[in-house]
VEXKOLVEX-372385 format. One record per atom (N, C-alpha, C, O, CB): x, y, z; atom name. Coordinates in nm, 3 decimals. Glycine has a CB too. Example, Ala and Ser with C-alpha at 12.3 -4.5 7.8 and 13.67 -1.06 7.14 Angstrom:
% VEXKOLVEX-372385
1.319, -0.569, 0.780, N
1.230, -0.450, 0.780, CA
1.320, -0.330, 0.780, C
1.424, -0.332, 0.846, O
1.131, -0.447, 0.905, CB
1.285, -0.225, 0.708, N
1.367, -0.106, 0.714, CA
1.290, 0.003, 0.787, C
1.341, 0.114, 0.804, O
1.408, -0.060, 0.572, CB
% end
This chain:
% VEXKOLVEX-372385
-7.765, 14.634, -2.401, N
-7.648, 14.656, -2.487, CA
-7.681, 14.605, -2.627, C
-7.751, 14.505, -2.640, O
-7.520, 14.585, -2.429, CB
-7.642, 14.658, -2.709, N
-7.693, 14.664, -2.895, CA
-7.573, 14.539, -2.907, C
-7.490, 14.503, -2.823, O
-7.652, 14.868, -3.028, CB
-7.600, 14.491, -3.043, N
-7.520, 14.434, -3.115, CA
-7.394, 14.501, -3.136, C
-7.292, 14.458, -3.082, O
-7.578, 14.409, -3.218, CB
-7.393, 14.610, -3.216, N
-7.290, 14.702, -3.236, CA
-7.161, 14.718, -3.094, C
-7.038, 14.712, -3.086, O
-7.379, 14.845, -3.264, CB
-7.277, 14.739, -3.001, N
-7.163, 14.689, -2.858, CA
-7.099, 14.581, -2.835, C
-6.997, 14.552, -2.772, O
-7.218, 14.680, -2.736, CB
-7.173, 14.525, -2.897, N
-7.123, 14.384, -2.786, CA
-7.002, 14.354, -2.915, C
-6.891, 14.363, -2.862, O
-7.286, 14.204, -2.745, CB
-6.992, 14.330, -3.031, N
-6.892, 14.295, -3.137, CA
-6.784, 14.394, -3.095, C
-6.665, 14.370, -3.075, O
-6.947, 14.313, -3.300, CB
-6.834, 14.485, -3.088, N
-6.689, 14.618, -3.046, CA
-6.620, 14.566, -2.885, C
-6.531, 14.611, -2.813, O
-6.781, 14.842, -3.012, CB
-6.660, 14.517, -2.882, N
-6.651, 14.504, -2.678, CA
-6.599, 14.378, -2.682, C
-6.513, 14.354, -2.597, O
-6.825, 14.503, -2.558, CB
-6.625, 14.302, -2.747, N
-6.569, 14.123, -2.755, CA
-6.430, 14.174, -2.828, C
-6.323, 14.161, -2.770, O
-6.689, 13.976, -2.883, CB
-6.440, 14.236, -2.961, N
-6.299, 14.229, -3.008, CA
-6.202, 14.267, -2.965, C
-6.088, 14.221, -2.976, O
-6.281, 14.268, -3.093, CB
-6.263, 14.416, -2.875, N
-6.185, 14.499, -2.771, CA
-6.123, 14.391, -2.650, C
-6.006, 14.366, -2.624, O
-6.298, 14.622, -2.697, CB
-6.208, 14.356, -2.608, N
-6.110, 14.258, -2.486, CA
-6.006, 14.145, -2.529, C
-5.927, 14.100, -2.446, O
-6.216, 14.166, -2.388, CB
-6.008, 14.095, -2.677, N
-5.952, 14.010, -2.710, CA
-5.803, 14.058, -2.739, C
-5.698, 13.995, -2.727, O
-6.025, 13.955, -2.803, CB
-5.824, 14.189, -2.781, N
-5.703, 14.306, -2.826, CA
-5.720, 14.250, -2.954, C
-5.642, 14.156, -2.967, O
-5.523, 14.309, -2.754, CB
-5.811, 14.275, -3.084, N
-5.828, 14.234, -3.167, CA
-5.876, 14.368, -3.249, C
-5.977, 14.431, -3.216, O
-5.895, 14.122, -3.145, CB
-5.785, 14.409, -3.373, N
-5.873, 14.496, -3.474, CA
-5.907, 14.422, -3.544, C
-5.883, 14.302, -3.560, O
-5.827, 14.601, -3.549, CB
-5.991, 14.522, -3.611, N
-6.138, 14.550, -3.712, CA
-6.075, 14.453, -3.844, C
-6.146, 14.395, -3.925, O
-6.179, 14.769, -3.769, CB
-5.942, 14.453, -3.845, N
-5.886, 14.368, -3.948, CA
-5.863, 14.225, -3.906, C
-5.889, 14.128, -3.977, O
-5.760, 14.426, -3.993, CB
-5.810, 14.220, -3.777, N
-5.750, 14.100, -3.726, CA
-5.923, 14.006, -3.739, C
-5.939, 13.891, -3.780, O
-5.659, 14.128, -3.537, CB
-6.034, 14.105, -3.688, N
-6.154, 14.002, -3.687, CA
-6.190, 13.985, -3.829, C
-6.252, 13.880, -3.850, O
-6.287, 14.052, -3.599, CB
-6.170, 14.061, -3.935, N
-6.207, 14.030, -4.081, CA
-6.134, 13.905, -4.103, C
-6.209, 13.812, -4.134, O
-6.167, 14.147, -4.192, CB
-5.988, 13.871, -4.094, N
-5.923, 13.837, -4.170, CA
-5.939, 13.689, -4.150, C
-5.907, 13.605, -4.234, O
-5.809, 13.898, -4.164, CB
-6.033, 13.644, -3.931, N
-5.996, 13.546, -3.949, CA
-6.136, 13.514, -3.985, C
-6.154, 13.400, -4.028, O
-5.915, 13.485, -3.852, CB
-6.273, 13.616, -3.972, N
-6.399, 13.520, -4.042, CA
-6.421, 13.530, -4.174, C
-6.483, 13.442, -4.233, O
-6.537, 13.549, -3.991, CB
-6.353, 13.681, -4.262, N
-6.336, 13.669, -4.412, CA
-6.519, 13.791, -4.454, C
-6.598, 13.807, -4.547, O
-6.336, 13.432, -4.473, CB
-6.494, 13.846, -4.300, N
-6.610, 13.924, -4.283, CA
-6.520, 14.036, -4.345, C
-6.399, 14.024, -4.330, O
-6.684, 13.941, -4.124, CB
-6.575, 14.154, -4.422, N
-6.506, 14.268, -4.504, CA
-6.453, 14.347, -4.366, C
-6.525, 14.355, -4.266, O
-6.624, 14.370, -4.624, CB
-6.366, 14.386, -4.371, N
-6.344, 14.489, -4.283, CA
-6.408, 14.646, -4.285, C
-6.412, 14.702, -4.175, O
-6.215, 14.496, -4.293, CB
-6.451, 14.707, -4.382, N
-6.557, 14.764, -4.404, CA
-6.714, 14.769, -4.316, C
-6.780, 14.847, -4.248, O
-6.563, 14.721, -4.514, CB
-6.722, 14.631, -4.368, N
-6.855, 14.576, -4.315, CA
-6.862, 14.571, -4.184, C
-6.957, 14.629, -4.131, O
-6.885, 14.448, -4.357, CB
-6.793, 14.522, -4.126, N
-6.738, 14.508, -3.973, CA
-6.783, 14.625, -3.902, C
-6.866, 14.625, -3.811, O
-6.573, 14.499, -3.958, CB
-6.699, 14.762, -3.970, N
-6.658, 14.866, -3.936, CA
-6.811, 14.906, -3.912, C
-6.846, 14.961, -3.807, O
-6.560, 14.939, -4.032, CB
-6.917, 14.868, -4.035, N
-7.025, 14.926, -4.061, CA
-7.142, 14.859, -3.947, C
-7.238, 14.925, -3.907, O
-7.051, 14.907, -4.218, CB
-7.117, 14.735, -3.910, N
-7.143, 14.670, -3.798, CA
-7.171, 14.783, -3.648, C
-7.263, 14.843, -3.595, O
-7.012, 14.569, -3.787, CB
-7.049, 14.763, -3.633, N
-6.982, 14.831, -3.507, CA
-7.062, 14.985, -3.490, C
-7.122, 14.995, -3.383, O
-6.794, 14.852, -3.534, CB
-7.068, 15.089, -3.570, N
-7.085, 15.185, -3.569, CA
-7.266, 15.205, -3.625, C
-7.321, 15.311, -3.656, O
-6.965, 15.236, -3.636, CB
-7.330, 15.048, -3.623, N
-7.451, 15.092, -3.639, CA
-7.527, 15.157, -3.769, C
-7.625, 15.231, -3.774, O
-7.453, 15.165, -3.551, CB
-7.444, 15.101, -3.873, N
-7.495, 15.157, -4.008, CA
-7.527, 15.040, -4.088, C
-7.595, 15.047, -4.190, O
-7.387, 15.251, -4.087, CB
-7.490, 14.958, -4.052, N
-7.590, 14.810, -4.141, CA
-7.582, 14.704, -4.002, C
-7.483, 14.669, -3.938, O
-7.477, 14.708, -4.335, CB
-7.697, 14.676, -3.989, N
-7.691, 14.521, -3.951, CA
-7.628, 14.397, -4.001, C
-7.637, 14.384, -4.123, O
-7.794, 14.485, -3.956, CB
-7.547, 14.273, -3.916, N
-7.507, 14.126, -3.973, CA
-7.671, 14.077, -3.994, C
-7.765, 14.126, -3.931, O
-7.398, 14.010, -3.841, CB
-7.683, 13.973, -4.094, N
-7.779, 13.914, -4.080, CA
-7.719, 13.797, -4.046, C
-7.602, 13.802, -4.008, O
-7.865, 13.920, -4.178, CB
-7.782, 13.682, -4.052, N
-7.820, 13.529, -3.942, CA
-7.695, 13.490, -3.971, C
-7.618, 13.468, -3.878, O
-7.961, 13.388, -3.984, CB
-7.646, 13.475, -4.117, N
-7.486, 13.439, -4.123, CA
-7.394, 13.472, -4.094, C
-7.305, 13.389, -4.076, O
-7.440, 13.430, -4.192, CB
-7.370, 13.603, -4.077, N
-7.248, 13.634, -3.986, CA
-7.292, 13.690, -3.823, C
-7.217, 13.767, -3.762, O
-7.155, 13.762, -4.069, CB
-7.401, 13.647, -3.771, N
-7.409, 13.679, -3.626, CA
-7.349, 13.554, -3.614, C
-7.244, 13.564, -3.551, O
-7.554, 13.713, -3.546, CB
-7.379, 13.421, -3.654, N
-7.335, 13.283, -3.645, CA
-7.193, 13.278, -3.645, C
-7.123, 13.264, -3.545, O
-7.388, 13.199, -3.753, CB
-7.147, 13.293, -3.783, N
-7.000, 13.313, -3.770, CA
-6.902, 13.410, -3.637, C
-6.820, 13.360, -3.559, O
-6.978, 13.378, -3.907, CB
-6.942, 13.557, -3.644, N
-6.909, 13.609, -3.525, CA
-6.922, 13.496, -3.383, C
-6.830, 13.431, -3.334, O
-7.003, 13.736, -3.516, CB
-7.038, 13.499, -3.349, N
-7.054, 13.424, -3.233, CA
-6.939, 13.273, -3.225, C
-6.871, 13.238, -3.129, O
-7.223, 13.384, -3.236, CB
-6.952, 13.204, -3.371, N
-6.830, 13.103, -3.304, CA
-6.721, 13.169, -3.286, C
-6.667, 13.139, -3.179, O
-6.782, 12.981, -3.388, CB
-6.653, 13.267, -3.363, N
-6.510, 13.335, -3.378, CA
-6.499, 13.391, -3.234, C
-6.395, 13.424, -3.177, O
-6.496, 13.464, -3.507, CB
-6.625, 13.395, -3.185, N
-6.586, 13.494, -3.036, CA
-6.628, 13.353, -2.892, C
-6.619, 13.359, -2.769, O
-6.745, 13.695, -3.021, CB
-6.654, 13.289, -2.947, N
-6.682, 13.157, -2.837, CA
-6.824, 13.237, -2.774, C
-6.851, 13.258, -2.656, O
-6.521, 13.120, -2.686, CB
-6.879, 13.261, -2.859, N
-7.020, 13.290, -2.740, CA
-7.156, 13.300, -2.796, C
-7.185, 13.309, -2.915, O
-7.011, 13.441, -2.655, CB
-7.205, 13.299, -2.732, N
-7.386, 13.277, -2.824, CA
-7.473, 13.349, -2.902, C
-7.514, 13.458, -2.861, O
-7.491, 13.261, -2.745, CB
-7.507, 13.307, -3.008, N
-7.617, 13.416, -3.036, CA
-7.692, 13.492, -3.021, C
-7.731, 13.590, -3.085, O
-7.660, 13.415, -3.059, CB
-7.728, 13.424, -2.888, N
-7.808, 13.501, -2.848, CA
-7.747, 13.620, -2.748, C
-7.809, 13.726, -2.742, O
-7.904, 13.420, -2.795, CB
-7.614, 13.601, -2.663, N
-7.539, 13.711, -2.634, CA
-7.505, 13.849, -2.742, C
-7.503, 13.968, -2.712, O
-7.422, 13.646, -2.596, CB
-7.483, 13.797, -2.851, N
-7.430, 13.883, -2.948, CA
-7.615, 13.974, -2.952, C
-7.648, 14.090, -2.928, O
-7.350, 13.777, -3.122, CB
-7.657, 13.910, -2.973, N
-7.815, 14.025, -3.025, CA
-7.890, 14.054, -2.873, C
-7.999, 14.112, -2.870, O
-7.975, 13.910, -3.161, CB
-7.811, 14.001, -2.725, N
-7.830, 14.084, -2.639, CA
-7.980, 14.054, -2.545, C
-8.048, 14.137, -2.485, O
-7.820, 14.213, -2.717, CB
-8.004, 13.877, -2.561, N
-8.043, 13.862, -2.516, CA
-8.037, 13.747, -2.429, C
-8.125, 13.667, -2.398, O
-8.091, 13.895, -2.564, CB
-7.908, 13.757, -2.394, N
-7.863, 13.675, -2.279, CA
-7.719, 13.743, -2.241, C
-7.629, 13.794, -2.307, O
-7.852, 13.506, -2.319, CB
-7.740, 13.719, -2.110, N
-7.630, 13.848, -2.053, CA
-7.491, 13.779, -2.096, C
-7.487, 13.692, -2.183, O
-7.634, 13.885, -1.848, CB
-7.363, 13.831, -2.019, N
-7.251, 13.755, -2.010, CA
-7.223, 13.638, -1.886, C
-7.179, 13.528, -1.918, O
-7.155, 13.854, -2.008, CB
-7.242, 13.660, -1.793, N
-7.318, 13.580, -1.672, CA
-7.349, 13.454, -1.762, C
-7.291, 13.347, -1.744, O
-7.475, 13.665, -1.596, CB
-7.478, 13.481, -1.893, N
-7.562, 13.315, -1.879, CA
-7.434, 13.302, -1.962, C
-7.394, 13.192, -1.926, O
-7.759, 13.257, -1.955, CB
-7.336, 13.354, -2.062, N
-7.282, 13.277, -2.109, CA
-7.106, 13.199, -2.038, C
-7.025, 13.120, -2.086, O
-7.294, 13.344, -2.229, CB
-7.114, 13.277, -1.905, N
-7.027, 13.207, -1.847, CA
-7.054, 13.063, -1.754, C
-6.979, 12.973, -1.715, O
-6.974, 13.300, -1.781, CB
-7.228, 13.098, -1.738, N
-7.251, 13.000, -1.690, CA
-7.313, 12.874, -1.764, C
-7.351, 12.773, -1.703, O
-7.309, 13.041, -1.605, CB
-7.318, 12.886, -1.869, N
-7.295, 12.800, -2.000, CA
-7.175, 12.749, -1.990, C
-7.163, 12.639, -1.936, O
-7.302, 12.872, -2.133, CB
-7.039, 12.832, -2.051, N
-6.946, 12.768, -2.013, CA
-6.911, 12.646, -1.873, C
-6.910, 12.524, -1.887, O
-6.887, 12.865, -2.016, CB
-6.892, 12.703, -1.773, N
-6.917, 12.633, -1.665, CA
-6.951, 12.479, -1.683, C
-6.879, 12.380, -1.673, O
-7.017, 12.700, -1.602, CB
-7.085, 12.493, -1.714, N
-7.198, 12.351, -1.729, CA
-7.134, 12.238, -1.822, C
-7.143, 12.116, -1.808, O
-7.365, 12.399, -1.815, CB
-7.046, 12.336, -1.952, N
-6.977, 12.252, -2.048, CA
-6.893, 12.192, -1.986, C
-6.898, 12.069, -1.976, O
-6.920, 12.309, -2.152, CB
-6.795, 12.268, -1.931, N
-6.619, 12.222, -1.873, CA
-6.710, 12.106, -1.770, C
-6.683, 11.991, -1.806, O
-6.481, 12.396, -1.752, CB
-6.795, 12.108, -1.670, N
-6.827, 12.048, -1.543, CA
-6.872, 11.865, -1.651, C
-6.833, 11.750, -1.631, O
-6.993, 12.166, -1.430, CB
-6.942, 11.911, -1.730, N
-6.991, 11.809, -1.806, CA
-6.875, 11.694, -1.833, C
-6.853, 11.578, -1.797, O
-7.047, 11.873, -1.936, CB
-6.797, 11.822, -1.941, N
-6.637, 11.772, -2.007, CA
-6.542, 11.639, -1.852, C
-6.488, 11.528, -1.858, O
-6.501, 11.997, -2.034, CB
-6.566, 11.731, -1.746, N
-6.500, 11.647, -1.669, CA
-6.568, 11.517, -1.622, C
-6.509, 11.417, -1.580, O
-6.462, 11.719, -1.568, CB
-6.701, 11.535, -1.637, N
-6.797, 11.404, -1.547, CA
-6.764, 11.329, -1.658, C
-6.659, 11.267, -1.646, O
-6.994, 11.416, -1.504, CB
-6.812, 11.317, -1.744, N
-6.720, 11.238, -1.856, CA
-6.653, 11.169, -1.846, C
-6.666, 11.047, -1.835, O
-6.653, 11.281, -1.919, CB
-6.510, 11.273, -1.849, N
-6.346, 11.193, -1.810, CA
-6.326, 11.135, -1.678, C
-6.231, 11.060, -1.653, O
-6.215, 11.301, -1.812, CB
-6.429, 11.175, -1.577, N
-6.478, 11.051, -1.458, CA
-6.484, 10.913, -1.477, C
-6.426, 10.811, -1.438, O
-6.613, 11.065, -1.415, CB
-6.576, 10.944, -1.550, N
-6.696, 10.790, -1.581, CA
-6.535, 10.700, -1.638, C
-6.485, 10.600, -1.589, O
-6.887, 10.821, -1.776, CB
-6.495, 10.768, -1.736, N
-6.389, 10.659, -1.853, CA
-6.260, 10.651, -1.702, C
-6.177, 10.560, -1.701, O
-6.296, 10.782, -2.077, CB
-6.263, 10.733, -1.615, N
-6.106, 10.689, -1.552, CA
-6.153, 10.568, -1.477, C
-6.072, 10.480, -1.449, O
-6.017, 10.814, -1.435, CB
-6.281, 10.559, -1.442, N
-6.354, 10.511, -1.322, CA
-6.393, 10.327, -1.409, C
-6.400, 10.220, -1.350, O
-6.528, 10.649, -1.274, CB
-6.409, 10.348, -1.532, N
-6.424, 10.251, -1.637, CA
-6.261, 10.197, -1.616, C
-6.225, 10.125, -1.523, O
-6.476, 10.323, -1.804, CB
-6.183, 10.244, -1.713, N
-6.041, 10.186, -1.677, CA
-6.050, 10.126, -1.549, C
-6.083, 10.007, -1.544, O
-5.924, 10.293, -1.674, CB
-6.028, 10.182, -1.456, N
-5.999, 10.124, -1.335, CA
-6.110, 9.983, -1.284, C
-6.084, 9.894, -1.203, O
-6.005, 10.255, -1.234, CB
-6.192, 9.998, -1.337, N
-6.285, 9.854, -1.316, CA
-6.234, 9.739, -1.403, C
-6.216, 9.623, -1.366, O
-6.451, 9.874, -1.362, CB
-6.214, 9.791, -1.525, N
-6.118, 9.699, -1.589, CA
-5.963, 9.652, -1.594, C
-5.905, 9.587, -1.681, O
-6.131, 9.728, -1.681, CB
-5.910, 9.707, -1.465, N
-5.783, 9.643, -1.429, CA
-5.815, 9.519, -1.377, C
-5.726, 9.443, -1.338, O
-5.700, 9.719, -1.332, CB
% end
């Protein structure tokens, strides 16, 4: 899957137009448009920007990591996020 897909396909599931994604990275809506349909490439600065605006990786966006690794990215984060808030409940409680 191209770049051009995957930006059309992220905004699409979000229920997001071509404006709604300009307006909140300040990417032209034009440009976007020109994105999507394969007539200019983003270069490094707005694959970056896209990728945070869409919560997902760079390397998903240019299609070389599926959706899979980036759910299982996610995953690893949240699992992390909680071992964490383990350790500190598990801390409190030693210090009662």
């Amino acid at each position: 899957m191209s770049i051009l897909n995957r930006i059309r396909d992220l905004r699409e599931d979000k229920d997001l137009t071509q404006s709604d994604v300009a307006k909140a990275t300040g990417i032209d809506q034009k440009t976007l448009s020109n994105y999507e349909t394969g007539k200019t490439n983003p270069d490094s600065y707005v694959i970056i920007k896209l990728a945070e605006f869409f919560d997902v990786s760079a390397d998903y966006l240019l299609g070389r990591e599926s959706e899979d690794s980036k759910k299982i990215n996610n995953i690893k984060k949240r699992l992390w996020d909680i071992q964490k808030e383990l350790n500190s409940i598990l801390n409190d409680i030693k210090n009662l």
